[in-house]
N, C-alpha and C positions, 0 to 999 in steps of 0.2 A: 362879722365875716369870720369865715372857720381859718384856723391857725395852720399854717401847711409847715410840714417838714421832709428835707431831701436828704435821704439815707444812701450813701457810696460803699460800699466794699471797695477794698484798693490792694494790688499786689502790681508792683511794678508797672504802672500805667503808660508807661513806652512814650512814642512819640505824637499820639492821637492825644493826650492827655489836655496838654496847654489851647489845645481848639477845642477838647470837650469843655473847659471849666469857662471858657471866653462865650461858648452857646448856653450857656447855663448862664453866664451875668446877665445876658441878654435876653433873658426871659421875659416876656412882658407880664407873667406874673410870675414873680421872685417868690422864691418860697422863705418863710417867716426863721426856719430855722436849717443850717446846713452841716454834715455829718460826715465827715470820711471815717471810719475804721479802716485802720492796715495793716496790712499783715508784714510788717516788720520790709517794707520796701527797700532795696538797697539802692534807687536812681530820685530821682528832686520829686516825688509823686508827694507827699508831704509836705516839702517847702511851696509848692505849688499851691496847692491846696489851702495853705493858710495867707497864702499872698492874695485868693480872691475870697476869705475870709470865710471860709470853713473852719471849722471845730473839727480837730484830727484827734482822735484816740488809738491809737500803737497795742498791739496787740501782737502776738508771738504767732509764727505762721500755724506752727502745731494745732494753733487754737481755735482757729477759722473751722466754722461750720456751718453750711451752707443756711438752716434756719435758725440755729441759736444765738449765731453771731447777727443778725438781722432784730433777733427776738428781742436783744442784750442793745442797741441801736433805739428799738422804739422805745425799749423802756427807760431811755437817757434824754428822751425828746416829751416828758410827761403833757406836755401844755400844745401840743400840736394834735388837731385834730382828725387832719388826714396824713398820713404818711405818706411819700414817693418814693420809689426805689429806682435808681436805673444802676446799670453797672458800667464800668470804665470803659470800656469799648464801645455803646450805644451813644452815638452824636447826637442829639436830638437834631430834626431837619430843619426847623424853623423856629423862631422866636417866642411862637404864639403854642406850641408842643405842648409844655405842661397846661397853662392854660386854657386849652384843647382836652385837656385829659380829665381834669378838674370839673370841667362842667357836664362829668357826668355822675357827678355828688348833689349834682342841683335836683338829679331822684333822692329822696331819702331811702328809697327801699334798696340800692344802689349800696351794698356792700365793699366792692373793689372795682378796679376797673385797668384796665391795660391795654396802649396804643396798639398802631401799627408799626411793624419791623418792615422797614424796607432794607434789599441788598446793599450792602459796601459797594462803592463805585467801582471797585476792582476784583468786586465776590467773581467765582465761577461759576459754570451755568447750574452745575448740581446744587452750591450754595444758594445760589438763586434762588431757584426753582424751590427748595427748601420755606423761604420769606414768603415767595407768594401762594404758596397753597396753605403754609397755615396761618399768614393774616392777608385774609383778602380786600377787597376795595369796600364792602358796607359792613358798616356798622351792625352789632349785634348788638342785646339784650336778654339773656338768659337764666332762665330760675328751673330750679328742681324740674318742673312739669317737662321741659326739653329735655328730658334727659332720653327717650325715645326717640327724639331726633337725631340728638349729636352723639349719644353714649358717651361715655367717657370725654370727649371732647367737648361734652357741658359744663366740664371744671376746667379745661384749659384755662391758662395765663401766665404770663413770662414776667416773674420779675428785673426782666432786662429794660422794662418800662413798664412800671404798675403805681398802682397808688391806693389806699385800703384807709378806708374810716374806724378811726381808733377804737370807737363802740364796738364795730359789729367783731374785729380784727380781737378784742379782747375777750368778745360773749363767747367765741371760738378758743379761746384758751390763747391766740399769739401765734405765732409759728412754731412748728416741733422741733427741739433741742437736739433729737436723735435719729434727722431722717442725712441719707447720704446725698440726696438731690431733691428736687420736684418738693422741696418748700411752701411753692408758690402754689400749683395743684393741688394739695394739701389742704390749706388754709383753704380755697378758695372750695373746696368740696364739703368741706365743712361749714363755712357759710351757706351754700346752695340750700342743704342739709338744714342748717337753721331757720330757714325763709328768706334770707338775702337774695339779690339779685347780682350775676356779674355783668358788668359791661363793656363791652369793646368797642373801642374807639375808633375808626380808621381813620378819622382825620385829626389826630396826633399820629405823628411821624416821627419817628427815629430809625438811622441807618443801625443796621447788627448784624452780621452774619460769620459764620467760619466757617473754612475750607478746611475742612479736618481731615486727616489724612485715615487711611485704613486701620491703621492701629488704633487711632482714637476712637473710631468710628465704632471700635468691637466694643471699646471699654467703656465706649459714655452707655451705650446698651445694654451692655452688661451691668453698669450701675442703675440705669432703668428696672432691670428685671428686679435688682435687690431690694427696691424701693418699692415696686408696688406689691412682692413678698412680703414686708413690712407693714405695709398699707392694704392690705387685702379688702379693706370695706369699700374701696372706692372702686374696684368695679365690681364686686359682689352690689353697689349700688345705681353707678350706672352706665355698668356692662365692658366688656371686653375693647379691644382698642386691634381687632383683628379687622371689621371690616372697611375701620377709616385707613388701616394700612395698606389695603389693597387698593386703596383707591388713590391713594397717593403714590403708590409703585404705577400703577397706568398714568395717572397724571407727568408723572417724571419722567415715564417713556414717552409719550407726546411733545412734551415740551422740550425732552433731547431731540427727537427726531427734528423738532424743526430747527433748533438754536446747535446743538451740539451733539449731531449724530456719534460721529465718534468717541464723546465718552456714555456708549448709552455699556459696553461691555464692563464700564469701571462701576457704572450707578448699579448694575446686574449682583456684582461682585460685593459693594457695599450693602445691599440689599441682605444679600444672604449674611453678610456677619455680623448686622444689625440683628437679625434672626436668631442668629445662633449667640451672637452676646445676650442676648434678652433670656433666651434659654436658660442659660449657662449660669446668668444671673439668679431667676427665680432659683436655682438648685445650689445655689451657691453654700448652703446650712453642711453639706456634705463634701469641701473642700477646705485644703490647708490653707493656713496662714499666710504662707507665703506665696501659694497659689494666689488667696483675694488679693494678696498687698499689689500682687505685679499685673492681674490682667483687669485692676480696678483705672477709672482717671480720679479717683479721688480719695488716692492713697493716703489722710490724715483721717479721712471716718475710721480707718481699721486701726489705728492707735485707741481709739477709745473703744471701739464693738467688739474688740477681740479681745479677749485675758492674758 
């Protein structure tokens, strides 16, 4: 039987924490080895953590990055087969989650694979709406040759629930040490790339969603655009990521008009500075310092990418 290990990134894990780690003992397949790295948490995310017998390693927040710190994770779990990732805010929904997720390793050609996100019981209709258009109710199975189907959304995968087989996760070189976000897309385009297959699971469940507010909303796009400027092969590979966005802008006006008409002028608004953060992103080679540090959401990439 293959060796599983559950890889955590942790910053201050709030008050979800103590129900995430009680749905995680409660797994009916436990995973063989358990992992928090943290970024230096200043609330019990740590004592926690080793109360339901994880292994915590402390790390300086500076230090945190989004794939090297993950990279730095697998390479501490040598004897585990598959890896798990979920992050501190994804519940799993049910007991049987990871094990649900896992048996789509039972492909061997089955590279990675990542559940379904359903909304927070208290998400909003735009966070909502957000979970169900990009993990839907069936199950997928996807390699290189789909890439004409999905474009770009042939590498999709969140490591807010993923799980990746050490082989294929290593033939790929790991996670990259110097991307600002989209780790997971990465990795997972480079498997495609290799001859692996991704898989999505939709019956693994875990709850995840945020209600970001405008200003995040510019900046998490914004750090999009800098990341696929960086990654430029992934859609010179497979294609642009303009017509799934149009289709998710109509999808969102539909699903406001019937749940939440009224905020369809705020999804209009967030639209356009998702837009314009994405822009703003790609050109970002031609702004200061202090301009990236403030209109980025992941103001510790710029301590190392800038001189």
């Amino acid at each position: 039987m293959s060796k599983v290990g559950l890889i955590v990134p942790t910053l201050n894990a709030g008050s979800l924490w103590n129900s995430w780690l009680k749905v995680v003992d409660q797994q009916t397949r436990k995973p063989d080895f358990l992992l928090v790295i943290d970024s230096s948490s200043s609330d019990d995310t740590v004592v926690l953590a080793r109360v339901y017998d994880f292994e915590v390693r402390v790390i300086p927040k500076s230090a945190f990055n989004h794939g090297g710190t993950r990279q730095w994770g697998v390479e501490m779990l040598p004897e585990a087969d598959i890896i798990v990732f979920l992050t501190q805010d994804a519940l799993l929904a049910a007991p049987d989650a990871v094990e649900r997720l896992l048996a789509a390793f039972n492909d061997e050609q089955v590279g990675a694979a990542y559940g379904r996100q359903l909304p927070h019981r208290d998400a909003g209709p735009i966070a909502a709406h957000a979970r169900l258009f990009n993990y839907p109710a069936e199950s997928q199975l996807r390699s290189l040759d789909d890439k004409t189907r999905f474009g770009i959304k042939t590498a999709f995968i969140s490591n807010s629930f993923a799980a990746y087989r050490r082989s294929a996760l290593m033939q790929v070189s790991g996670f990259p040490v110097d991307t600002i976000m989209n780790e997971d897309t990465y990795v997972a385009g480079k498997m495609l790339v290799s001859g692996w297959k991704i898989a999505y699971c939709a019956d693994a469940h875990v709850f995840h969603s945020h209600d970001y507010g405008f200003a995040d909303e510019f900046k998490r796009y914004f750090d999009i655009g800098v990341f696929h400027t960086h990654s430029a092969w992934l859609q010179q590979t497979f294609g642009g990521a303009s017509g799934e966005g149009l289709r998710f802008v109509i999808s969102e006006m539909r699903y406001l008009m019937k749940h939440a008409p009224l905020l369809i002028p705020s999804a209009v608004l967030r639209t356009g500075l998702k837009w314009l953060g994405f822009k703003l992103g790609a050109l970002h080679h031609g702004l200061p310092p202090a301009i990236l540090r403030r209109v980025s959401l992941h103001k510790t990439y710029w301590l190392r990418a800038l001189p």
